[in-house]
LUMMARKE-463136 format. One record per residue (C-alpha): residue in three letters; residue number from 0; x, y, z. Coordinates in pm, 1 decimal, decimal comma. Each point is the difference from the previous one (the first is absolute). Example, Ala and Ser with C-alpha at 12.3 -4.5 7.8 and 13.67 -1.06 7.14 Angstrom:
{"ala"; 0; {1230,0; -450,0; 780,0}} {"ser"; 1; {137,0; 344,0; -66,0}} 
# end
This chain:
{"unk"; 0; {-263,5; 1635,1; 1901,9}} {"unk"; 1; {312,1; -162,1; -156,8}} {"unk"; 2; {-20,0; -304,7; -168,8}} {"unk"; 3; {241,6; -161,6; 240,4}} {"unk"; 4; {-252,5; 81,0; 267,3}} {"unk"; 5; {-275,8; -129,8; -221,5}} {"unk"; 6; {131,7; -343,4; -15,5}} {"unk"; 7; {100,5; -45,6; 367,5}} {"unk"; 8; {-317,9; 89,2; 121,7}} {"unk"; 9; {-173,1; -196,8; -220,4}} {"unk"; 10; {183,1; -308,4; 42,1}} {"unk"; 11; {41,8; 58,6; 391,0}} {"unk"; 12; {-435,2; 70,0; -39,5}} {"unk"; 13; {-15,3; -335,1; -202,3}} {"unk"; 14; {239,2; -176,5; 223,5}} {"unk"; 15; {-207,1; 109,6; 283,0}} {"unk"; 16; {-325,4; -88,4; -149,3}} {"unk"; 17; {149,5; -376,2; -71,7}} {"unk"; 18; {143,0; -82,0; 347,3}} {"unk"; 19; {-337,9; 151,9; 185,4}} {"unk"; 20; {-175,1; -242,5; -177,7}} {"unk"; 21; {240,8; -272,2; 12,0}} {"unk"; 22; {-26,0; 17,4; 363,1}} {"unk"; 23; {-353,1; 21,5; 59,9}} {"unk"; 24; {-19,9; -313,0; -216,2}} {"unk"; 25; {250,6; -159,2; 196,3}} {"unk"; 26; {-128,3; 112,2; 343,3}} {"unk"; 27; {-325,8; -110,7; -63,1}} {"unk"; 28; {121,1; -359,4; -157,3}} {"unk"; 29; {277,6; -57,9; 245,5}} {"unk"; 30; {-315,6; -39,5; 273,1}} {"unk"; 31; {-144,1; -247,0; -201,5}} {"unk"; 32; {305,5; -184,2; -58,3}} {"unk"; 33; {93,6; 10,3; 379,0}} {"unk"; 34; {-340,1; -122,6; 58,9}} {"unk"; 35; {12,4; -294,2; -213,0}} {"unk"; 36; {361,9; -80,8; 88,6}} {"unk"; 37; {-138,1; 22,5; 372,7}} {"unk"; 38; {-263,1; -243,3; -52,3}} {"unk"; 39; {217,5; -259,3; -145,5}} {"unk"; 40; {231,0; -0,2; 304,3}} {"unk"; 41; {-319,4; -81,5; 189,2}} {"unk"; 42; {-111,1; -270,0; -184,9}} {"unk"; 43; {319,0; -155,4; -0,3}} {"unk"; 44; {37,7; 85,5; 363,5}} {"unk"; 45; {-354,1; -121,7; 111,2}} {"unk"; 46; {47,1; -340,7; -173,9}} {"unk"; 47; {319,1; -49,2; 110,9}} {"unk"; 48; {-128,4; 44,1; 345,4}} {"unk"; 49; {-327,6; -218,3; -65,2}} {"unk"; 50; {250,6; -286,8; -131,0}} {"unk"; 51; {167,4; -6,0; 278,4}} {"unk"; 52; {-258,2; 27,7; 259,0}} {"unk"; 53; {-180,6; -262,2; -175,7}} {"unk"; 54; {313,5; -215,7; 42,6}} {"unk"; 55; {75,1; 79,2; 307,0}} {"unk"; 56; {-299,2; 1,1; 205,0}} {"unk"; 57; {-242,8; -183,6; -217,4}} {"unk"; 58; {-298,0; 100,1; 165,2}} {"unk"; 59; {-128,0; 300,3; 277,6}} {"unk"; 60; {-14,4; -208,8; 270,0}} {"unk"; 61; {337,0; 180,5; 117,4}} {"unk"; 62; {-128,1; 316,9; 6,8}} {"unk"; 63; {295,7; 158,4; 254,6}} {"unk"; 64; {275,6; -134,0; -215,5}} {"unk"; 65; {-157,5; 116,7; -354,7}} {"unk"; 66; {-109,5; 334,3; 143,1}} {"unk"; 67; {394,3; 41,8; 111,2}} {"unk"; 68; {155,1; -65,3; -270,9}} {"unk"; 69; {-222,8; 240,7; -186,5}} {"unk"; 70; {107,8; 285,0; 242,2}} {"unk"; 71; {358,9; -70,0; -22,9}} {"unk"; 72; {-52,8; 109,9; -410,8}} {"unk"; 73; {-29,8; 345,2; 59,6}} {"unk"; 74; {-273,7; 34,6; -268,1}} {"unk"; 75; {-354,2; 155,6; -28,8}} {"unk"; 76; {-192,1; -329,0; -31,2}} {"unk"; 77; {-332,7; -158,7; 124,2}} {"unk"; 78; {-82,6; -370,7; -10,3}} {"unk"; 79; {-378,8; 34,7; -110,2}} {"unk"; 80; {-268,8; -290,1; 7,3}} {"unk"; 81; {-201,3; -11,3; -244,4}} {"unk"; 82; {-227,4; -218,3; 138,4}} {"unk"; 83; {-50,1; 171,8; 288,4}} {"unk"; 84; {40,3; 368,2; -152,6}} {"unk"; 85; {192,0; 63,8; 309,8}} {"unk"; 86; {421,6; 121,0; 81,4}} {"unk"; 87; {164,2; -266,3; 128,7}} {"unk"; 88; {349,3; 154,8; 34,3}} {"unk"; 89; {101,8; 357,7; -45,1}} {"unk"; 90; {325,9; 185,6; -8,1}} {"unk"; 91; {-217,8; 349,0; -13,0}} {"unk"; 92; {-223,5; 136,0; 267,1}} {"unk"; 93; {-353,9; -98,7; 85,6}} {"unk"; 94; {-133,7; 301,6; -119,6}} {"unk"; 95; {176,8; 2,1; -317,2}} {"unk"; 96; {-186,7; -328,5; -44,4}} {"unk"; 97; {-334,1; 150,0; 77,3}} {"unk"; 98; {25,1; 225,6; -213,6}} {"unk"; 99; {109,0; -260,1; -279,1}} {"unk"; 100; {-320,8; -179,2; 101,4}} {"unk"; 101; {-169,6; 305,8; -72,8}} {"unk"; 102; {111,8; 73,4; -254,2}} {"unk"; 103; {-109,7; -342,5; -93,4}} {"unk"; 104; {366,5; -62,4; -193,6}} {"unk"; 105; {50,7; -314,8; 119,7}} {"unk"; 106; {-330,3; -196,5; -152,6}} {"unk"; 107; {78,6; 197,9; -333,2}} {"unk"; 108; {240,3; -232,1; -142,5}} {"unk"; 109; {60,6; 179,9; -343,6}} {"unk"; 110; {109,3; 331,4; 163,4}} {"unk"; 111; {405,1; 48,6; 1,7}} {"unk"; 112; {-22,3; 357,0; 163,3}} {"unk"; 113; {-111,5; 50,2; 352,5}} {"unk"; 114; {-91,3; 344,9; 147,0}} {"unk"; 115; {-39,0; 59,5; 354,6}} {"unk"; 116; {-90,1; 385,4; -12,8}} {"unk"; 117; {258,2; 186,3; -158,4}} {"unk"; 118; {218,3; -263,5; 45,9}} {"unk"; 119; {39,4; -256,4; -314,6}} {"unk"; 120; {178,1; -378,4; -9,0}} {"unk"; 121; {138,8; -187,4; -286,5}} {"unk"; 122; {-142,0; -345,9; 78,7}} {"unk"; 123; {98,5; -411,5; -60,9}} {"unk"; 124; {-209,4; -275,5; 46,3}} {"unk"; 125; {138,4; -346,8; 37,8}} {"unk"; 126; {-244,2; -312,3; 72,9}} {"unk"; 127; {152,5; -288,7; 172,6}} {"unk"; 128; {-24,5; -370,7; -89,2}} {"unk"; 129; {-253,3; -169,2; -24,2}} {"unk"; 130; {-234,4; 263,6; -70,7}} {"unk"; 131; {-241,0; -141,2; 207,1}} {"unk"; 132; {134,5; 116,5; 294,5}} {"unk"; 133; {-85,5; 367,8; -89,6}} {"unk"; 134; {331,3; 152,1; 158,1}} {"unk"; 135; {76,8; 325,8; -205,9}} {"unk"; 136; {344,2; 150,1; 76,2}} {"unk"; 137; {-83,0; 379,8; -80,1}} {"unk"; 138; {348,1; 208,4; 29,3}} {"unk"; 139; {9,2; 358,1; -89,3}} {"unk"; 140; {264,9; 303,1; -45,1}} {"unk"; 141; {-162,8; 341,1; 36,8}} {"unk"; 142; {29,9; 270,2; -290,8}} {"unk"; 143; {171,2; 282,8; 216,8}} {"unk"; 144; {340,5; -224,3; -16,2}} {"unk"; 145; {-100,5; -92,3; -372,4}} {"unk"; 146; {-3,9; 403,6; -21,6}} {"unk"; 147; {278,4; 89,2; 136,1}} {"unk"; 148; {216,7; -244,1; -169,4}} {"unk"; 149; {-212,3; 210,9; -326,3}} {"unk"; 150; {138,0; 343,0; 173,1}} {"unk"; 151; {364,2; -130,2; 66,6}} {"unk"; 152; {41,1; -93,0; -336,6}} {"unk"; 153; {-153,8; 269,1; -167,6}} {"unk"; 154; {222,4; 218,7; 173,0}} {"unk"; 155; {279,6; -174,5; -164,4}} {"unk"; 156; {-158,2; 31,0; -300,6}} {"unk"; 157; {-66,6; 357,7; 13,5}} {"unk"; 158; {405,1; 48,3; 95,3}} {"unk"; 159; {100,1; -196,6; -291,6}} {"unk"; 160; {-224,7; 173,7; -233,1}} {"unk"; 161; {122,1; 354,1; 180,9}} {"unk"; 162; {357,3; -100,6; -95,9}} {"unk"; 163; {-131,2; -97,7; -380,5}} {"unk"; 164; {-127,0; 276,0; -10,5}} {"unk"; 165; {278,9; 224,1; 51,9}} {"unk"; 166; {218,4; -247,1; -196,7}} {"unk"; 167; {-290,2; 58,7; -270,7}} {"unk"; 168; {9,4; 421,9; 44,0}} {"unk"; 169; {344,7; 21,5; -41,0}} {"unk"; 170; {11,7; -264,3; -297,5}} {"unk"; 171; {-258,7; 215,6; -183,5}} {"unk"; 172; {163,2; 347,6; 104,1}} {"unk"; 173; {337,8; -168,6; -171,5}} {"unk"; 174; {-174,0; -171,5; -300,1}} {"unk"; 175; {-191,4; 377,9; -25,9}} {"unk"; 176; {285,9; 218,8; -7,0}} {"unk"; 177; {179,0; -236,8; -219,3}} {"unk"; 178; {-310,5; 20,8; -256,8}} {"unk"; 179; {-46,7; 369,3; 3,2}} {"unk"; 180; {397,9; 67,4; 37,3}} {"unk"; 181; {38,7; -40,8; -367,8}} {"unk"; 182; {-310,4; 163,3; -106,5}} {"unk"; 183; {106,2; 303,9; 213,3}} {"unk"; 184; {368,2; -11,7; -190,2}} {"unk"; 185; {-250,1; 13,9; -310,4}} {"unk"; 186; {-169,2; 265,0; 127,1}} {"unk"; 187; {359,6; 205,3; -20,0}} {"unk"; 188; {63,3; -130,3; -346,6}} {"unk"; 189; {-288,1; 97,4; -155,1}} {"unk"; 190; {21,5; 356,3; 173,1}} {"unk"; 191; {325,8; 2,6; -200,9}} {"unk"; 192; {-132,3; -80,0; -332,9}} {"unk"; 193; {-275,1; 254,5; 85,7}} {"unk"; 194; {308,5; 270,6; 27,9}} {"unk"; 195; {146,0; -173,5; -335,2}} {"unk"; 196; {321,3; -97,9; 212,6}} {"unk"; 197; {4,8; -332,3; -201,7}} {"unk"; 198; {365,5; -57,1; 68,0}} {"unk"; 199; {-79,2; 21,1; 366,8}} {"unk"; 200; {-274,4; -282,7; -32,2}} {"unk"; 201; {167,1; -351,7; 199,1}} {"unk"; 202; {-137,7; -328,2; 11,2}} {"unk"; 203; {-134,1; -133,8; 274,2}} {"unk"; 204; {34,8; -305,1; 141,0}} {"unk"; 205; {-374,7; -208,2; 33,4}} {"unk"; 206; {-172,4; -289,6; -72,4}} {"unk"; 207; {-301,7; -139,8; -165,1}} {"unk"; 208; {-253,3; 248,5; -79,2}} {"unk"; 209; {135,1; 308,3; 118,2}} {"unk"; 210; {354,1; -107,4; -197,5}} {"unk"; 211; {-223,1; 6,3; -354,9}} {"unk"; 212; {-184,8; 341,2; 109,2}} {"unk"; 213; {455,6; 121,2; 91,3}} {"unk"; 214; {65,9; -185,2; -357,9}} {"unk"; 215; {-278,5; 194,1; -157,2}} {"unk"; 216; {86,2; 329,4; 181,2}} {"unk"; 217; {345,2; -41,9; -136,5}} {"unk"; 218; {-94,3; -79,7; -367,2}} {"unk"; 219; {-229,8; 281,6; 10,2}} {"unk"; 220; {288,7; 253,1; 137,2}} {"unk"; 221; {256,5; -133,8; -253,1}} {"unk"; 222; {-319,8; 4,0; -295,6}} {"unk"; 223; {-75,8; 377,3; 160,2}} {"unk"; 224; {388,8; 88,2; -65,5}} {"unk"; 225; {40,3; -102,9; -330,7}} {"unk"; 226; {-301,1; 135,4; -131,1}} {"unk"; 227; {61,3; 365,2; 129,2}} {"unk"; 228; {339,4; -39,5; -138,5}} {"unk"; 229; {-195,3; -97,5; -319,3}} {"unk"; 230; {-200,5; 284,9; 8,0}} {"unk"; 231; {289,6; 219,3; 74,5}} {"unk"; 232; {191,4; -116,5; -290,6}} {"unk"; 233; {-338,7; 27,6; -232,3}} {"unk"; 234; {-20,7; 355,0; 126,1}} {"unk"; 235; {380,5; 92,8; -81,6}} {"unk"; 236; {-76,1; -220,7; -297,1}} {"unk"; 237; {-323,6; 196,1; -110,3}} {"unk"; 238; {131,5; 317,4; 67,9}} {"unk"; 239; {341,2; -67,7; -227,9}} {"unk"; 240; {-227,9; -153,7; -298,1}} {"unk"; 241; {-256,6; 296,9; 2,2}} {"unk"; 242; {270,9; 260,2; 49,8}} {"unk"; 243; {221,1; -52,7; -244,6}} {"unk"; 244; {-247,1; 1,1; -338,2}} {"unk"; 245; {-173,9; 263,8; 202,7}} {"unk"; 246; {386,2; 220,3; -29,1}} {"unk"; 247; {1,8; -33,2; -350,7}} {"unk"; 248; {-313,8; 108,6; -59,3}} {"unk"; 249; {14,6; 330,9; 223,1}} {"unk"; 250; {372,2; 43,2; -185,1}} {"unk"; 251; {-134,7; -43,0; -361,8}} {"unk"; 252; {-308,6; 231,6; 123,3}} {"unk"; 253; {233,8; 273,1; 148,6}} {"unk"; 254; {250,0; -1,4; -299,1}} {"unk"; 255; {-243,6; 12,2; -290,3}} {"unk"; 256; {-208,3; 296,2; 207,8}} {"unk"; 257; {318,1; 170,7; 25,0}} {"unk"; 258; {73,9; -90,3; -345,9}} {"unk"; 259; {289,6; -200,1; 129,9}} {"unk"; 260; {-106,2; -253,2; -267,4}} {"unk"; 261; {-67,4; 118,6; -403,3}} {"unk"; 262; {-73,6; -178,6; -318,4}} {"unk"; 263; {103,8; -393,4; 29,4}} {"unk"; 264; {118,4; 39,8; 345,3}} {"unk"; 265; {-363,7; 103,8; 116,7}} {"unk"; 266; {-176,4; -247,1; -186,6}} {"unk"; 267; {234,7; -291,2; 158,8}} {"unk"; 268; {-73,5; 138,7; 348,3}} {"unk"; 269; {-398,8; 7,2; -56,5}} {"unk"; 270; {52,8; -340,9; -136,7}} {"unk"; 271; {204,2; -111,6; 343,6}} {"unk"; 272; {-240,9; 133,4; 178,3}} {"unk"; 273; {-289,4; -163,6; -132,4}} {"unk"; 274; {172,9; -308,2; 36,0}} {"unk"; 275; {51,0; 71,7; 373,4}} {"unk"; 276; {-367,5; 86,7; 51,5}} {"unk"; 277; {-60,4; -315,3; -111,8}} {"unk"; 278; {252,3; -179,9; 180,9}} {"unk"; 279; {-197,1; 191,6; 347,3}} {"unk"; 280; {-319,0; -157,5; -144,9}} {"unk"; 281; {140,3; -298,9; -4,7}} {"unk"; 282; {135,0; 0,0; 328,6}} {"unk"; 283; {-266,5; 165,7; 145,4}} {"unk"; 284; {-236,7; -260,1; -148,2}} {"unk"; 285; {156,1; -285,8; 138,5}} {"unk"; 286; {20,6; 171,7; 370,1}} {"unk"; 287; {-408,5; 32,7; -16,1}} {"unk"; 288; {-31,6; -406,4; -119,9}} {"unk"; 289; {244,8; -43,1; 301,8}} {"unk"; 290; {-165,1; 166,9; 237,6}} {"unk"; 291; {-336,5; -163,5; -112,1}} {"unk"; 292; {138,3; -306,5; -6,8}} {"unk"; 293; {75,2; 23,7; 400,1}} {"unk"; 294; {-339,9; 155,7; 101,4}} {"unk"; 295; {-268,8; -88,5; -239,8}} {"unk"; 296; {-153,8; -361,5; -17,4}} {"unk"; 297; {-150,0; 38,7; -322,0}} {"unk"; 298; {149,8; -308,4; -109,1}} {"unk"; 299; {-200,3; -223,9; -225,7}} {"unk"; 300; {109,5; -346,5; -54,2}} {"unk"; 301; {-92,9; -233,6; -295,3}} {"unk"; 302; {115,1; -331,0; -117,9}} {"unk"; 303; {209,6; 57,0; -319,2}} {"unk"; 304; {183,5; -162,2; -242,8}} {"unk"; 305; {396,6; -27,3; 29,3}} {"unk"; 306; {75,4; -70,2; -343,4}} {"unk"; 307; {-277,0; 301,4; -59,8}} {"unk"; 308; {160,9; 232,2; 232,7}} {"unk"; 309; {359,2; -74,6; -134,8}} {"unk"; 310; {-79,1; 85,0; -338,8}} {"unk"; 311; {-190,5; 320,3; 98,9}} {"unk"; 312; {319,6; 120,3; 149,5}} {"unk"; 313; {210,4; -90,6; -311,9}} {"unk"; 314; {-259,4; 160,1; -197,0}} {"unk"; 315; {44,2; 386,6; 184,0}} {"unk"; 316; {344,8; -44,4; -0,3}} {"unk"; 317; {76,9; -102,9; -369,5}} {"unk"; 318; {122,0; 357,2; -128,7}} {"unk"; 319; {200,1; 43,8; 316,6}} {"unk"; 320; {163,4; -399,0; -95,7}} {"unk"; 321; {53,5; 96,1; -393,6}} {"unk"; 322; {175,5; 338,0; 162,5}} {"unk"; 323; {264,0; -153,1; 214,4}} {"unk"; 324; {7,9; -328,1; -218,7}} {"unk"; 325; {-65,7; -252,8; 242,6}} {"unk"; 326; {-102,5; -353,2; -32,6}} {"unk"; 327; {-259,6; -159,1; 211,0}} {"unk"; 328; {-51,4; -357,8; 76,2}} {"unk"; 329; {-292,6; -72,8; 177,6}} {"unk"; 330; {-68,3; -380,6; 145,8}} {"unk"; 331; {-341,0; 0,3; 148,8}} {"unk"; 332; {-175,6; -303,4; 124,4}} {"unk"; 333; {-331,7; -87,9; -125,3}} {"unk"; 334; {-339,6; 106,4; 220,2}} {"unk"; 335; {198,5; 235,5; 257,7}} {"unk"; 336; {-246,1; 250,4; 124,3}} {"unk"; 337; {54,1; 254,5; 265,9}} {"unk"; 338; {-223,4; 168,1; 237,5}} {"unk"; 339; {39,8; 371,1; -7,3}} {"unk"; 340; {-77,8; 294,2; -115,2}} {"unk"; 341; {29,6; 60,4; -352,9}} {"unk"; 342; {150,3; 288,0; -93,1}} {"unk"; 343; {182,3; 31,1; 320,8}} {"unk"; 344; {193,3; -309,6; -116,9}} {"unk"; 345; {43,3; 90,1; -325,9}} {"unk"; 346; {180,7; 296,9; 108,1}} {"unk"; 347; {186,9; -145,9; 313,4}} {"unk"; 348; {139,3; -243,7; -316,0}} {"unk"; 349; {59,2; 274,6; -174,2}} {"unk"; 350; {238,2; 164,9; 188,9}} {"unk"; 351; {187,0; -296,5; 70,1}} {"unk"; 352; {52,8; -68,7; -379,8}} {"unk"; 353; {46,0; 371,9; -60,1}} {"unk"; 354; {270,3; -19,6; 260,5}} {"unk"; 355; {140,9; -356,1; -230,1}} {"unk"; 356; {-29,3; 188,7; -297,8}} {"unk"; 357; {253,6; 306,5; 94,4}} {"unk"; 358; {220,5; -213,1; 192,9}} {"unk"; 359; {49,8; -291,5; -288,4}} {"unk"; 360; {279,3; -48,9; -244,7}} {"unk"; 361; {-221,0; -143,5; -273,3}} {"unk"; 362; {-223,6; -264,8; 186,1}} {"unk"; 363; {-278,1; -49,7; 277,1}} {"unk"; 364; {-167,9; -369,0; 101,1}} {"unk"; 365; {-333,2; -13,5; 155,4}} {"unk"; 366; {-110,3; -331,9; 175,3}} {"unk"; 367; {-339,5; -41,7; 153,9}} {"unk"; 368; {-83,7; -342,5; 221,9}} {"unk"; 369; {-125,8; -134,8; 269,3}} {"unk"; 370; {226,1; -129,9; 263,3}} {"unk"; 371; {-85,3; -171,4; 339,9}} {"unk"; 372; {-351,0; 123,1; 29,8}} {"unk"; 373; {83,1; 337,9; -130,8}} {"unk"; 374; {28,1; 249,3; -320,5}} {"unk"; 375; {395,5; 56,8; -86,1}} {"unk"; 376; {-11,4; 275,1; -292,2}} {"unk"; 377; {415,6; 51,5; -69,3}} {"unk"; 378; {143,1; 327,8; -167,5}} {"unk"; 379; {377,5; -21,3; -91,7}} {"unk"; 380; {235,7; 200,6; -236,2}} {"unk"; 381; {356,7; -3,6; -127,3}} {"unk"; 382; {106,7; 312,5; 146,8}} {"unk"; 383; {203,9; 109,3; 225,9}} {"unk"; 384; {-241,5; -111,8; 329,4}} {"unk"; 385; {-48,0; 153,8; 303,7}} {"unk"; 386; {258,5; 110,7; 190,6}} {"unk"; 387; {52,1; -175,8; 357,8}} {"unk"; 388; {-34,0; 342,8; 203,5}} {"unk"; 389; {-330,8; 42,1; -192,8}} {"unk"; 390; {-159,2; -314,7; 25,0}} {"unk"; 391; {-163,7; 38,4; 333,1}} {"unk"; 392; {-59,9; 410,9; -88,4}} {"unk"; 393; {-170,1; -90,7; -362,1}} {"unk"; 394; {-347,5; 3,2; 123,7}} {"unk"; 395; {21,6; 352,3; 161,2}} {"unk"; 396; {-99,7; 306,2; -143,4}} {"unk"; 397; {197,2; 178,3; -142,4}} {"unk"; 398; {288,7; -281,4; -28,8}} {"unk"; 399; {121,6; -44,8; -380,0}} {"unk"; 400; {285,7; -118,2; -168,6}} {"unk"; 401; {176,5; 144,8; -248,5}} {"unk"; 402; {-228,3; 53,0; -276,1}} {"unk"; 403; {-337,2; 10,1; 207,2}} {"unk"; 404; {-226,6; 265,6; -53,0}} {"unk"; 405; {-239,1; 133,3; 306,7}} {"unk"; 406; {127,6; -344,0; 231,9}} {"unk"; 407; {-405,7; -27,7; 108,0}} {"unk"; 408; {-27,2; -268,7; -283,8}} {"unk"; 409; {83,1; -256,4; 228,8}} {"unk"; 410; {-108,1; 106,1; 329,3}} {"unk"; 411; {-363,4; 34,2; -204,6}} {"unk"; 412; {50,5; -316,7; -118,0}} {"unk"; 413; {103,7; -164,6; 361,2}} {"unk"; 414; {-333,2; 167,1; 92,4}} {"unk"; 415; {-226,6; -178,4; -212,1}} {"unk"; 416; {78,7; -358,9; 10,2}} {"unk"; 417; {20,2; 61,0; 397,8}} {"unk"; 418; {-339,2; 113,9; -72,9}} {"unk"; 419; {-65,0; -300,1; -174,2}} {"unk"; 420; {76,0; -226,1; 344,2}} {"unk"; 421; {415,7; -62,3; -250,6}} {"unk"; 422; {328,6; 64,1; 40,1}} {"unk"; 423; {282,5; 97,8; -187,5}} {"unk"; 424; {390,6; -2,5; 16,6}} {"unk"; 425; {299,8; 94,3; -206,9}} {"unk"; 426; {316,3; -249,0; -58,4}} {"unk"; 427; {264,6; -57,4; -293,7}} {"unk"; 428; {-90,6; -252,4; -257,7}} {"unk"; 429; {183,5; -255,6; -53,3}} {"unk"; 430; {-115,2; -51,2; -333,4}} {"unk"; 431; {5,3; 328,7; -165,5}} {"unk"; 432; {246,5; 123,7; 265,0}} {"unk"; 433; {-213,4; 362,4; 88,6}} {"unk"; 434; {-279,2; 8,5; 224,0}} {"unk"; 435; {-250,4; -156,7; 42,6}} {"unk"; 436; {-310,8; 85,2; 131,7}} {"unk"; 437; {-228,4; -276,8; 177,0}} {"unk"; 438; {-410,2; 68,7; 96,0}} {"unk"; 439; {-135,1; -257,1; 224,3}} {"unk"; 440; {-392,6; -2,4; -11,4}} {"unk"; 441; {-291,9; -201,4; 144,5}} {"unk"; 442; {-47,6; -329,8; -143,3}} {"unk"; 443; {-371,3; 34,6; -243,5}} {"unk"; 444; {-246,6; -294,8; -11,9}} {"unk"; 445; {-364,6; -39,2; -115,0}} {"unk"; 446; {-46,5; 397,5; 1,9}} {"unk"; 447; {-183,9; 175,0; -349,0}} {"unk"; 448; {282,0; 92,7; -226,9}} {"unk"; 449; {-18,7; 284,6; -190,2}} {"unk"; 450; {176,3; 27,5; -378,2}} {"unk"; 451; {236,9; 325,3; -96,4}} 
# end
């Protein structure tokens, strides 16, 4: 069964449920109410009556005149003596009397409801003054008029609630289809995404929940796109960097078997392609931390030392420094210490000074503080910078600039402080006027720090 189906009958089922009980409650309070709202008029009636007979008449001694006047009120009504236990005047017949007697209603004085076999009476009781006199006007209305005036208006009631509920079906069968409209258009969507037609995916128009689960749906087609394109690129990418070292290698090979190459000239081609083995180690290398990186979790954070971890990377990369005669400046603020794991970030720091290193004209600065709850570390250089086309690219595999190496220095290094719950852009600085490279981490409090 559809979901549109679902609802309706489930709200029609509900609605149901509801006004059955609503009525029964009503039906079996409106007989109450009647009854109550019956008595009243009685009471008011009977001593209206009483007053005035008392005024009028006085006494019984005009017996004819009082009995008239009591007939011309068209009510159910005895004049009882209490005295005497006896009827004195009755507007019902004898044997409706009788059977009062019988039923011994009239002595009972604390009964309100009179039955006369299947027959019941709502019942008043007004004394006159003085109460010596013992006159009782009884009058009474019988409950087959009190239940039909129950009937008549719960037939209205049942109409009205008939129309509700109609208005209620066809409210809900609206409110339904709009609610599952949207999710159905969602349906479509994510049938497209299934087929990868990502430039076929629309937005659809919804609110509240169902327009986050659309936003989400949206983010995740657009998020789906770009990282197949990614993967595309990585795979043209991959295939281009293995390739070519992997040409000169089977060239060299070929032309010193064929003796091609002789003397000086073979030599420098088993030198080139040494250097290219390595090179495909390299690359290779980095692919497998890459791929590791994405599937394995063993990932084991400590507390460390900024100004520690700083100086560790410094430390590898001093020959590379003396090579390419670069300065550093570092500017790290006292007690930093970062949560991660430690040679992970060593080499995710790495890389990004590596990348410094080539890049820079004759200087690098390296700031580490903390900033708004959180770890800044800052990597910038007086090189050229990164070119605007690049910037959002520089993270990818594969992507390098001009005098990269593999291009997975980066993207392994993007890896690791995501790893490490960080982030990390790329922008010009303004100081140095190159790049400059800025890792945002956790802020570190109260944790065991451990010394490089």
């Amino acid at each position: 069964m559809r979901l549109r189906s679902q609802l309706t009958l489930a709200f029609t089922g509900l609605l149901i449920v509801v006004l059955t009980v609503t009525g029964y409650l009503i039906y079996s309070l409106i007989l109450d109410i009647l009854v109550q709202d019956e008595r009243r008029q009685l009471e008011e009636t009977g001593e209206l009556l009483a007053g005035f007979l008392t005024e009028q008449y006085g006494t019984t001694q005009d017996m004819q005149e009082f009995n008239q006047f009591l007939n011309e009120q068209e009510l159910q009504l005895f004049l009882y003596d209490r005295n005497l236990d006896t009827v004195l005047f009755s507007t019902m017949p004898n044997s409706v009397v009788a059977g009062f007697f019988q039923e011994n209603n009239f002595a009972n004085t604390k009964e309100t409801m009179w039955q006369l076999g299947n027959d019941r009476f709502v019942t008043s009781r007004i004394l006159f003054s003085p109460d010596a006199l013992g006159l009782e006007l009884i009058l009474l209305t019988p409950m087959t008029d009190l239940h039909a005036i129950q009937q008549n208006f719960f037939t209205r009631l049942f109409l009205i609630f008939l129309i509700g509920a109609l208005l209620a079906i066809w409210l809900s069968y609206y409110l339904t289809n709009k609610l599952v409209t949207p999710l159905t258009l969602l349906q479509r969507q994510l049938k497209k995404i299934e087929k990868r037609q990502f430039d076929d995916v629309e937005r659809i128009k919804a609110t509240g929940e169902i327009k986050e689960v659309e936003q989400s749906v949206f983010e995740m087609a657009n998020e789906l796109q770009r990282y197949m394109s990614s993967q595309q690129v990585f795979f043209q990418n991959a295939s281009h960097e293995l390739k070519t070292p992997l040409m000169t290698i089977q060239g060299y090979a070929e032309g010193i078997k064929d003796g091609v190459f002789q003397g000086e000239e073979r030599d420098k081609g088993l030198e080139l392609m040494v250097d290219e083995v390595n090179r495909l180690k390299i690359i290779i290398n980095e692919m497998i931390l890459l791929a590791k990186l994405d599937t394995e979790k063993t990932y084991e954070p400590i507390t460390l030392s900024g100004n520690a971890l700083i100086n560790g990377v410094m430390d590898r990369l001093l020959p590379m420094l003396n090579e390419n005669d670069v300065e550093v400046k570092q500017q790290v603020e006292e007690n930093i210490l970062i949560y991660a794991d430690e040679e992970k970030m060593l080499r995710a720091l790495s890389n990004i000074v590596v990348n410094a290193i080539r890049h820079a004209e004759s200087q690098i600065e390296i700031h580490a503080y903390t900033a708004h709850k959180k770890l800044v570390i800052t990597v910038e250089d007086d090189g050229e910078g990164v070119a605007e086309d690049l910037i959002p690219h520089i993270f990818h595999r594969f992507i390098k600039g001009k005098s990269g190496e593999s291009g997975l220095g980066l993207a392994i290094a993007r890896a690791i402080i995501e790893q490490s719950d960080g982030k990390i852009s790329v922008d010009r600085s303004a100081a140095l006027g190159g790049a400059k490279f800025t890792i945002t981490l956790p802020f570190v409090k109260g944790k065991r720090e451990k010394h490089g």
